[in-house]
N, C-alpha and C positions, 0 to 999 in steps of 0.2 A: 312378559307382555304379549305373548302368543295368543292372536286373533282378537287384537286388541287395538283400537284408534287410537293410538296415542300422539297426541300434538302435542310440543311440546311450545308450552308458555317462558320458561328460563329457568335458571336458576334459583333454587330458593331463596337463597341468602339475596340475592338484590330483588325481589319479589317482597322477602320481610323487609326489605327496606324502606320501601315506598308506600305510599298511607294505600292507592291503591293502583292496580292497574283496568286500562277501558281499553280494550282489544276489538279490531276490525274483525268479525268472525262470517262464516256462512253455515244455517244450522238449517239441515234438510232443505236444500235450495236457495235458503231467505236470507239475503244480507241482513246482518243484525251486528250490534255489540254485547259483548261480553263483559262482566266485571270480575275481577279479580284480586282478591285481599286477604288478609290475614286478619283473624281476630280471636284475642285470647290464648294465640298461640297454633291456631287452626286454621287452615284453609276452605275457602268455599268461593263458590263463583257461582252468577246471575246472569241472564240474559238481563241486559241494560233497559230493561221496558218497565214504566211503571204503571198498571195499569189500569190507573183511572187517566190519565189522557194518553196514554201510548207516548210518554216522552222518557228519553236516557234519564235516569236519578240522578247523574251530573252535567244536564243541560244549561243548566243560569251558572252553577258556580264549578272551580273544579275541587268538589268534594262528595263525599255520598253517605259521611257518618254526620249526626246531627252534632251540635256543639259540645255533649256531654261524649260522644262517642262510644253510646251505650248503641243505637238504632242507626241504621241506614235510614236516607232521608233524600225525598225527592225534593229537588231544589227548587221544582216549578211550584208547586202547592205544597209541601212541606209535609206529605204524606209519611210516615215511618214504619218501617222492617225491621224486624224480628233478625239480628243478622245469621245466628245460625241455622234458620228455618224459611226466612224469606217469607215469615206471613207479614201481613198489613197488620197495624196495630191504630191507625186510624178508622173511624165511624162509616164516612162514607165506605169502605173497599175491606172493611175488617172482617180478618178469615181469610182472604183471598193471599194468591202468595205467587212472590217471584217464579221465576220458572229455574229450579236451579239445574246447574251445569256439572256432571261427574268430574273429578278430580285425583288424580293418583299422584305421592310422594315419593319419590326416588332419592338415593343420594345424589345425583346426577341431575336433578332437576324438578320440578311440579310439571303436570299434564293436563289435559283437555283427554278424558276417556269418553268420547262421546262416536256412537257409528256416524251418527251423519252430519260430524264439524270439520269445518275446515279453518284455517286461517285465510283471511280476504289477503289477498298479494297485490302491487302497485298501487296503495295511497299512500 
C-alpha cells in the first residue's frame, strides 16, 4: 500500500454481511456519503448522489437494490444503476453514472483507495 490512501471501511466478512453499507465520507473537501456493497461476489462503492435530484439512493427507504436486486435504485423517484458500472438505466438521466469510489481487498480488510477521502469523525 506504498503511497497509497487507504481507509479503511472493515472487514470483509461483516461488509459481505450487510445488504449494504452508507458511510459519512469527505471527498476533496465536500462532505458526502459513500455507499458500499457487495454484488455477485464483488465489491464496489458510490458516492451516495443520484443525479437527477442530488438525493442519497437511500433516502425514503433503507435499501438501494431494487426489489429483484438486479439494479440499485433510488428510493426517491425509483431511478436505476447499473450496479457494477453505476450508469443510469432510467430515460430521464440514461448514460449518466454514479460517481464510483476505488476500492482495494486485502485479507485484513476492504479500503477507500481514494487521494482525496477521508472518513467524517463525530456523527
Amino acid at each position: 500500500m506504498k503511497n497509497v490512501n487507504a481507509v479503511l471501511i472493515g472487514p470483509v466478512a461483516e461488509i459481505k454481511a450487510r445488504r449494504f453499507l452508507s458511510l459519512a465520507i469527505v471527498l476533496r473537501d465536500k462532505p458526502c456519503s459513500a455507499l458500499v456493497f457487495y454484488h455477485q461476489g464483488q465489491a464496489y462503492s458510490y458516492v451516495n448522489d443520484c443525479m437527477h435530484m442530488h438525493r442519497q439512493l437511500n433516502c425514503e427507504q433503507d435499501a438501494i437494490f431494487d426489489e429483484t436486486g438486479r439494479f440499485l435504485r433510488c428510493s426517491m423517484h425509483g431511478f436505476v444503476f447499473e450496479p457494477s458500472t453505476g450508469e443510469c438505466q432510467s430515460p430521464v438521466c440514461y448514460g449518466e453514472r454514479l460517481r464510483p469510489l476505488k476500492l482495494m481487498e486485502t485479507d485484513d480488510g476492504l479500503y477507500f483507495v481514494e487521494k482525496h477521502l477521508r472518513l467524517r469523525t463525530g456523527e
